[in-house]
C-alpha positions as CSV (number, residue, x, y, z in Angstrom):
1,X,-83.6,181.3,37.4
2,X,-86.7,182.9,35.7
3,X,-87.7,181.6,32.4
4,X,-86.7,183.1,29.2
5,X,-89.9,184.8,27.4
6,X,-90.5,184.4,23.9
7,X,-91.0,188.2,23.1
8,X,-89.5,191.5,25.2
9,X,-89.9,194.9,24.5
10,X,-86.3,195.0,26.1
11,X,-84.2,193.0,23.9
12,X,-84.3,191.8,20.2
13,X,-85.2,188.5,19.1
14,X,-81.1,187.9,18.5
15,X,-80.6,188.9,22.6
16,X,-83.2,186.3,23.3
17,X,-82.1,183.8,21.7
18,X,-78.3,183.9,22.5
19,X,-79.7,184.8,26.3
20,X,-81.8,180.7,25.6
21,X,-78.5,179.4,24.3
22,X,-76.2,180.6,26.8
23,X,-78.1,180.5,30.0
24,X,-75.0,179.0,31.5
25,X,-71.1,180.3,32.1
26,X,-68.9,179.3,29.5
27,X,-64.9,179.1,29.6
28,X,-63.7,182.2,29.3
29,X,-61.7,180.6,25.5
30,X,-65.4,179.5,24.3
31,X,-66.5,183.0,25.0
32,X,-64.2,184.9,22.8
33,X,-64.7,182.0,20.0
34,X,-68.3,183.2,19.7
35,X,-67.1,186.8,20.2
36,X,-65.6,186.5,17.5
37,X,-67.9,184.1,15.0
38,X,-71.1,186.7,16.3
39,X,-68.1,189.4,14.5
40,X,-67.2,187.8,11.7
41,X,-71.0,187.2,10.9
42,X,-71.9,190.6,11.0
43,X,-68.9,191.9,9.8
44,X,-69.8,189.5,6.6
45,X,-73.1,191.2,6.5
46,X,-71.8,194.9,6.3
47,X,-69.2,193.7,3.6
48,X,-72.2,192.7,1.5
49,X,-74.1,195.4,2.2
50,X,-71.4,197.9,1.0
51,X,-70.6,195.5,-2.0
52,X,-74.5,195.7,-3.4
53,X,-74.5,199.8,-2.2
54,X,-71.9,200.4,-4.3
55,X,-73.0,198.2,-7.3
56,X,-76.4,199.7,-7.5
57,X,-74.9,202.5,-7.9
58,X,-71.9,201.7,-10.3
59,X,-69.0,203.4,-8.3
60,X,-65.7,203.1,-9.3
61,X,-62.2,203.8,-7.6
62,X,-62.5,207.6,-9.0
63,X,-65.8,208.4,-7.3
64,X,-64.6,206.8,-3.9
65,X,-61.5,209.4,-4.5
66,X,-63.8,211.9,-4.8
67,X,-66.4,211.2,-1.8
68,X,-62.7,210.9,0.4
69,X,-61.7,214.3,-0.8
70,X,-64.8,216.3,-0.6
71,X,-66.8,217.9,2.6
72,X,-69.6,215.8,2.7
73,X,-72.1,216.9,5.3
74,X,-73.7,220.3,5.2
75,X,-72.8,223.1,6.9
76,X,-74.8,226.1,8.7
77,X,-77.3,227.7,6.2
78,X,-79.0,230.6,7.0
79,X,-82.0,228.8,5.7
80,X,-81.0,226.0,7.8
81,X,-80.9,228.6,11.1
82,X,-84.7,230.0,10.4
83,X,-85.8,226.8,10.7
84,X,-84.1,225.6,14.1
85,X,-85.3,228.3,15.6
């Protein structure tokens, strides 16, 4: 087996890491163990991201009711069309 590099333009320092960690087969119940603590970790990430998003910009219940209820993305301008083409 080849060695693990320090750096790759290929994978992230997380891939590398895990790929130094688990170099070996695990049980297929160890597996999905991990699977699921690598999930809940990023999972608890997102949460807290969302949390401070929504803070810093003091939402309340009314404005998620409103972001739910209203077309959000832009449509086809003409301005829009001049400049795709």
């Amino acid at each position: 087996m080849q060695p693990i590099p320090e750096t790759s333009p290929r994978f992230s320092n997380l891939q590398l890491e895990l790929l130094r960690l688990y170099s070996r087969d695990l049980p297929e119940e160890e597996l999905l163990k991990i699977k699921d603590l690598l999930a809940d970790f990023f999972a608890e990430r997102a949460i807290a991201g969302a949390n401070a998003w929504w803070e810093a910009n003091n939402w309340t219940e009314a404005d998620v009711e409103r972001m739910l209820t209203t077309k959000m993305r832009a449509g086809k301008t003409e301005d829009n069309a001049t400049l795709r083409h």
